[in-house]
C-alpha positions in Angstrom: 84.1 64.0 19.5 86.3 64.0 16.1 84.2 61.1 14.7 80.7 62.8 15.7 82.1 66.1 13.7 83.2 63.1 10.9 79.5 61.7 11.1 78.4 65.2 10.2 80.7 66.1 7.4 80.1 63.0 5.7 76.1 63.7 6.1 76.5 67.2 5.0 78.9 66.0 2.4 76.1 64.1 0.8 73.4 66.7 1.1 75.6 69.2 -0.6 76.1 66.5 -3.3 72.0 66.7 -3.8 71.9 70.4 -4.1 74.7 70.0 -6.6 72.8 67.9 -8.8 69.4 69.7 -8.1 71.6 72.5 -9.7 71.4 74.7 -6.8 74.8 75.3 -6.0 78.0 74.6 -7.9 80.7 71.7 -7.1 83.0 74.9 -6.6 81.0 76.9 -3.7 80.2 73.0 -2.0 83.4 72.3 -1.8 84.6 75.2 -0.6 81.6 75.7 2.0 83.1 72.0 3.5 86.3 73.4 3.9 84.6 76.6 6.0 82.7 73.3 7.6 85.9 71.8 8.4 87.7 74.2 9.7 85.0 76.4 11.6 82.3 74.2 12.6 78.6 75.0 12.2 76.2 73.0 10.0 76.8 73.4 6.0 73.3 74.9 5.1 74.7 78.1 7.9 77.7 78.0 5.6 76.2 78.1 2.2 73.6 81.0 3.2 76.4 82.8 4.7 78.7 82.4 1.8 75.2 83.8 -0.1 76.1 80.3 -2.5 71.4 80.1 -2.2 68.8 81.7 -0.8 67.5 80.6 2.9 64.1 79.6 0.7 65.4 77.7 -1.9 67.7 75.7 0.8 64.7 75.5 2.5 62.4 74.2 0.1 64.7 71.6 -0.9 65.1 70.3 2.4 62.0 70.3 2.9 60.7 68.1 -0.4 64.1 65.9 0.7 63.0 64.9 4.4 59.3 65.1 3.3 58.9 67.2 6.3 56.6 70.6 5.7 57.8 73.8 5.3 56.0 77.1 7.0 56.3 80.3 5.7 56.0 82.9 8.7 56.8 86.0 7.1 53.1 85.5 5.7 51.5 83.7 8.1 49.7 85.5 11.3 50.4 83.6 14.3 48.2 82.7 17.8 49.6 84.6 20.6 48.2 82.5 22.6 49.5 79.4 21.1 53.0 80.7 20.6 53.4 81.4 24.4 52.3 77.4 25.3 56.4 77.6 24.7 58.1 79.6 26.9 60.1 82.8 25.8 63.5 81.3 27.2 63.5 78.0 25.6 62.1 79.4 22.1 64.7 81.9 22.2 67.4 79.4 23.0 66.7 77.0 20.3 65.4 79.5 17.9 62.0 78.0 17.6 58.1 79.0 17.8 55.1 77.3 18.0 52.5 78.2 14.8 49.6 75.8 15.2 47.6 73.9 17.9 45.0 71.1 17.4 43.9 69.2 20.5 46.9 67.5 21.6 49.1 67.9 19.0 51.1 71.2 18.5 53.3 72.4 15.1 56.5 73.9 15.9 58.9 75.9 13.3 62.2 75.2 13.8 65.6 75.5 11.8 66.5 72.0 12.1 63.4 69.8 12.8 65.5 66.6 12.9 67.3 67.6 16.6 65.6 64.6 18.4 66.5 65.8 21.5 64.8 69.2 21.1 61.3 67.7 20.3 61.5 65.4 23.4 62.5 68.3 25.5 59.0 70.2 24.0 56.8 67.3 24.4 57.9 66.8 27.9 57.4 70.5 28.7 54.2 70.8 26.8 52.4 67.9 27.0 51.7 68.0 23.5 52.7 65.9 21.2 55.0 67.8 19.1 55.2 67.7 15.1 58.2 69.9 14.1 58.3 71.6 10.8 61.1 73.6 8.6 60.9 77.6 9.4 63.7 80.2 8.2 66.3 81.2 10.9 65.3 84.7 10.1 61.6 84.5 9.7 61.7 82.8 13.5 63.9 85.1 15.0 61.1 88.2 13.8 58.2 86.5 14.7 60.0 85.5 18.9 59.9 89.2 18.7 56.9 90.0 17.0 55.1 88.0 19.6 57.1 87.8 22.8 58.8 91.4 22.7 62.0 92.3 21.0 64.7 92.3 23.4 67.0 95.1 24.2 71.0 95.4 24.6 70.2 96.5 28.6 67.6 93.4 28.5 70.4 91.3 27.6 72.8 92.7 29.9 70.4 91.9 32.5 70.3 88.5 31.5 74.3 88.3 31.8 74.7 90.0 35.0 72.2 87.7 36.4 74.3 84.5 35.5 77.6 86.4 36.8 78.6 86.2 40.1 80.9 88.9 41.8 78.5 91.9 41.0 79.5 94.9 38.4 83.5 96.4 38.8 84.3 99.8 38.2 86.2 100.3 34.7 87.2 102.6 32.7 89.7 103.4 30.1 93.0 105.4 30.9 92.9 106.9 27.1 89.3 107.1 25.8 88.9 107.3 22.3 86.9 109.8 20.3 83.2 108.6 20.7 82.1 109.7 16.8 84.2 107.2 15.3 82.1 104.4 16.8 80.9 103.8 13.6 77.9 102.2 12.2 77.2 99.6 14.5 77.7 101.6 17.6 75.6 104.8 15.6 72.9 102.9 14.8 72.7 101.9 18.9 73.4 105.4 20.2 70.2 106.7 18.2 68.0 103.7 20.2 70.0 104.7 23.7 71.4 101.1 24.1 75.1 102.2 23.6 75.8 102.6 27.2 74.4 99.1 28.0 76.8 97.7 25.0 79.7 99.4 26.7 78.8 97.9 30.2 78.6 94.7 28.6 82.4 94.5 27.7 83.2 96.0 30.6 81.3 93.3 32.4 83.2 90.5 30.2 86.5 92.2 30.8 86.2 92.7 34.8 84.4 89.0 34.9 87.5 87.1 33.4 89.9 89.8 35.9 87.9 88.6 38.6 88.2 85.2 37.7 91.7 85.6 37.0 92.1 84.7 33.6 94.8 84.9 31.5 92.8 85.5 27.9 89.3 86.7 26.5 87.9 84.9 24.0 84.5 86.6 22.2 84.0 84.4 19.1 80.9 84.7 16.2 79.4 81.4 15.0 76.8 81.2 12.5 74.3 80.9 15.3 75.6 82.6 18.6 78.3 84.5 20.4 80.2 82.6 22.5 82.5 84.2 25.3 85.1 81.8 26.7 87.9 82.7 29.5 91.3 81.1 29.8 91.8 79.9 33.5 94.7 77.7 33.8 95.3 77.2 30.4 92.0 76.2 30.0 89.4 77.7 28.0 85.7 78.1 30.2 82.3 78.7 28.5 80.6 81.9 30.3 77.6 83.4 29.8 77.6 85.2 26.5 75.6 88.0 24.7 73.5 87.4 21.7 74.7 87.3 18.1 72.9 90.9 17.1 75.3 92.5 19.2 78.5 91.0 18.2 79.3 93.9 15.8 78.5 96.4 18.2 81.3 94.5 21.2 83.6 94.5 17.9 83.2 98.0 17.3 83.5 99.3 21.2 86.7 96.7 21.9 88.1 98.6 18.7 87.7 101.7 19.8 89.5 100.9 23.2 92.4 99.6 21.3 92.2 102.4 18.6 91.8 99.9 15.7 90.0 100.7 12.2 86.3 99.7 13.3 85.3 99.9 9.1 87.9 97.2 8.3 86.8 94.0 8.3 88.0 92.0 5.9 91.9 91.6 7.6 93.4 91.1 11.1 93.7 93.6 13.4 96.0 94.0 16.5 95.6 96.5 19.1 96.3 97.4 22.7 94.4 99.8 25.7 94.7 100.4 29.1 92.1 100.2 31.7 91.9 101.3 35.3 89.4 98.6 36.9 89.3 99.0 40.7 92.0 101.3 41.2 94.6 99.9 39.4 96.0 99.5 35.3 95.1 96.5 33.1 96.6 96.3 30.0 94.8 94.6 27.1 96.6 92.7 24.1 93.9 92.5 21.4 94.1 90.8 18.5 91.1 90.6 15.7 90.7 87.8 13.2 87.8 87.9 10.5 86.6 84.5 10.3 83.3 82.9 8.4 80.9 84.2 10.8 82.5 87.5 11.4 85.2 88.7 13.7 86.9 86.8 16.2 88.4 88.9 19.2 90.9 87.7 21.8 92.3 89.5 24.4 95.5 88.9 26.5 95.0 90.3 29.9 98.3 92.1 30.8 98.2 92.4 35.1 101.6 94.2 36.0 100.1 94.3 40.1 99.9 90.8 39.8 103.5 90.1 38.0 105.9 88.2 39.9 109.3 89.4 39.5 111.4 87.3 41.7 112.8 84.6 40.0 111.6 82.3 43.6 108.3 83.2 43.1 107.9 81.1 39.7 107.7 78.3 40.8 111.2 76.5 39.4 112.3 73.1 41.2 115.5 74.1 43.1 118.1 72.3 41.2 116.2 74.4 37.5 116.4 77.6 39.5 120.0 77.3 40.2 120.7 75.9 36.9 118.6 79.5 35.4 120.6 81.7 37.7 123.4 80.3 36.9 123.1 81.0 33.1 122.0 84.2 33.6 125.0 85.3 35.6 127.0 83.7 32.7 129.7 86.3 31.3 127.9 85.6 27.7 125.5 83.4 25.6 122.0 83.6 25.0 119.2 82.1 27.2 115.8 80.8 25.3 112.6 80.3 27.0 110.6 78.5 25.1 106.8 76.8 26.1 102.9 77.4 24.7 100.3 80.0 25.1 100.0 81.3 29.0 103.0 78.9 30.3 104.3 81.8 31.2 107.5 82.7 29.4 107.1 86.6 29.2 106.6 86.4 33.1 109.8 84.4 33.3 111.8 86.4 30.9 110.7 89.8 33.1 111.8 88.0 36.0 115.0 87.6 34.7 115.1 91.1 33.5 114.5 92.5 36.9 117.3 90.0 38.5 119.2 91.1 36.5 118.9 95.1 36.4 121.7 96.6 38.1 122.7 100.3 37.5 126.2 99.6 36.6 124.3 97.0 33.2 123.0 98.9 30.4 119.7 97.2 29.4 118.0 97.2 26.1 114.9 95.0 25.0 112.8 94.8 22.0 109.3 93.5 22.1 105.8 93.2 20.1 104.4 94.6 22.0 106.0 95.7 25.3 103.8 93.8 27.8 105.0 95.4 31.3 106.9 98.2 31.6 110.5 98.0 33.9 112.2 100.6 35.7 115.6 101.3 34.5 115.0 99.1 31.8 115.6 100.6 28.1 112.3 98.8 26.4 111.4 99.3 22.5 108.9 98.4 20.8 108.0 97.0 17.3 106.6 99.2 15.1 106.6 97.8 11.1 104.4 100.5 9.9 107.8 102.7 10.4 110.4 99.9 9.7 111.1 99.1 13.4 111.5 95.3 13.3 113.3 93.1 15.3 116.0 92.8 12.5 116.4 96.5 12.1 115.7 97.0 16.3 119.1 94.7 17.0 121.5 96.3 14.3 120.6 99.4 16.7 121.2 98.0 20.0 124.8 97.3 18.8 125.8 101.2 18.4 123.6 101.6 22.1 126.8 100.2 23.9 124.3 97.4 25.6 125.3 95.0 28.1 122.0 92.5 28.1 119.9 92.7 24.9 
């Protein structure tokens, strides 16, 4: 895989060198649009519109006049109803493609990238035509799919997820709702076309889809193209059905106001937390925000205290680890690390360890960002830097708190 993403930097590399000497873009704005390649994915010509470095029609044109391959203007051009449904909605949708002209056996096809080989044999088989492919702007295709086969709604597209999801719909609901008229512009502009409930559903079906699957993150990522919605299930990350990009805002905006984040900033990273009640019992949710090239990129920690194994026989340690852990944690002093990557499960082991340990005779104090499960008879703060609580300034505390375990 790492030398087919070399292939295409190096292919990329060289048509940004072209529109560097056609004078189109500057040396500057192509190298930097290769590093947000690099480091993000997506095909350069995504990058340089996104970046605003040229205009979708002047990348156009000169891809066009490079590949010798035609270029169709839709925003002017009235279509064939009847010749853009020889394509079926699904698969035009999916590849972001429509079908402009027919002539006997041959039929023209706009797409963003009329070099994907695959794509055109997929058409010709479907068809039965043979297929010539031309250049079309991303935007100009996504207006005419619903121009012509019906613009589709957030509840449309939460149809479309529920029917790929197994397990049926779960009851949730937040524990603290937030107020509803700082939704912001996203969520505003959906309220005033009714489709905000269907938006809220829509994370609540994510959320109680990865519960149900018992995953131990949420991942909601933009890319240039698509959303993509991936679950962490045993430390590996699963692809799942996912909504489409025009509502990626609007799932930012509603997973901020869960957490109570700042849904106009979105420039800088964000972290958050909320509680939900899904079927009876309380979720927590760790949210952190990251604004990459494409727009903002959520993950979620889920946080299941109902599921949170507190006996230290429970975790799974070989017998002669688990007496050499209890052993060091009945020590008279020292420290104890617990150390290991994302969802190895060191906060579980370290609560575990808390909760063996707990006693009422041992005075308990902990300091955590941000306290993940709460423990009974356990003295837990947690870090707040807007107010100077930090770790540092946390543990010069603890000292004058007469503690036994920090």
């Amino acid at each position: 895989m790492s030398g087919e993403k070399g292939l295409s930097i190096n292919i990329s590399k060289r048509i940004g060198e072209m529109l560097v000497s056609s004078g189109l873009i500057t040396s500057q704005q192509l190298n930097e649009a290769l590093e947000l390649q690099r480091s993000g994915g997506g095909k350069l010509g995504q990058v340089l519109l996104h970046k605003k470095f040229i205009q979708e029609r002047a990348l156009l044109e000169f891809l066009s006049k490079q590949f010798g391959i035609e270029f169709v203007d839709l925003a002017a051009k009235e279509l064939n109803a009847e010749v853009v449904k020889v394509i079926p909605e699904n698969i035009a949708r999916r590849y972001n493609l429509i079908a402009v002209e027919r002539t006997e056996n041959k039929l023209k096809v706009a797409m963003e990238d009329p070099l994907n080989i695959v794509v055109l044999d997929d058409l010709k088989m479907m068809t039965g035509y043979e297929v010539k492919a031309v250049f079309g702007s991303e935007v100009d295709i996504a207006a005419a799919l619903d121009k012509y086969y019906g613009a589709k709604s957030s509840k449309q597209a939460l149809d479309d997820i529920l029917r790929l999801t197994t397990g049926g719909t779960t009851d949730v609901s937040l524990v603290k709702e937030e107020d509803p008229n700082a939704a912001g512009d996203d969520l505003i502009s959906l309220e005033q076309k009714g489709e905000a409930a269907p938006i809220i559903q829509m994370v609540n079906l994510i959320i109680s889809s990865a519960i149900r699957a018992h995953a131990s993150d949420i991942h909601i990522e933009p890319t240039y193209k698509d959303t993509k919605v991936r679950f962490r299930i045993d430390g590996v990350l699963h692809l799942q059905p996912s909504p489409p990009k025009k509502f990626h805002n609007a799932i930012v905006s509603r997973i901020k106001i869960m957490s109570s984040l700042d849904i106009s900033e979105r420039r800088t990273p964000q972290d958050g937390r909320a509680k939900l009640k899904i079927d009876e019992h309380e979720i927590d949710l760790r949210i952190s925000i990251l604004p990459c090239g494409p727009g903002e990129k959520i993950v979620m920690r889920i946080l299941d205290s109902s599921g949170l194994k507190l006996k230290l026989d429970d975790l799974g340690f070989e017998p002669e680890n688990l007496a050499m852990f209890s052993k060091a944690l009945k020590a008279p002093h020292g420290i104890v690390l617990v150390t290991g990557p994302t969802g190895s499960g060191k906060s579980t082991t370290l609560y575990s360890a808390l909760a063996t340990m707990n006693e009422p005779d041992i005075n308990i104090v902990t300091i955590e960002d941000p306290i993940e499960y709460q423990l009974e008879g356990i003295n837990q703060v947690g870090v707040n830097a807007d107010v100077g609580l930090t770790f540092a300034s946390g543990l010069r505390s603890f000292l004058r708190q007469d503690p036994d375990i920090i």
